[in-house]
N, C-alpha and C positions, 0 to 999 in steps of 0.2 A: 387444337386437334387432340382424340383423347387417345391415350398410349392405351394398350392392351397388356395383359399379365397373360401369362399360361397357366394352367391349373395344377395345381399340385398333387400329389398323388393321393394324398388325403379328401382333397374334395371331389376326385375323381371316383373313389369308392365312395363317399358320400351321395353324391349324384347317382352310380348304381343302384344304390340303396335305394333310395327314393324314389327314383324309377322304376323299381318293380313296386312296390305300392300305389303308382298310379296318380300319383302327385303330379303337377304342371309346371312345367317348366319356370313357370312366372311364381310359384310358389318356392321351388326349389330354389332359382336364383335368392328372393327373399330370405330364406333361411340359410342362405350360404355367404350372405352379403356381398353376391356379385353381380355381375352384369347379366342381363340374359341375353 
């Protein structure tokens, strides 16, 4: 079974970032090396 992390608050502003550029989700995962 796979355990889950919470995201820190760094990759939570990462994530914002990204998202307003228009990036997908499956890319941002990729670049963040996490799960989507």
């Amino acid at each position: 079974m796979k355990t889950y992390e919470q995201l820190t608050y760094e990759q939570r502003c990462q994530i914002f970032a990204l998202n307003k550029t228009g990036i997908s989700q499956n890319k941002m995962a990729k670049q963040l090396s996490i799960s989507q």
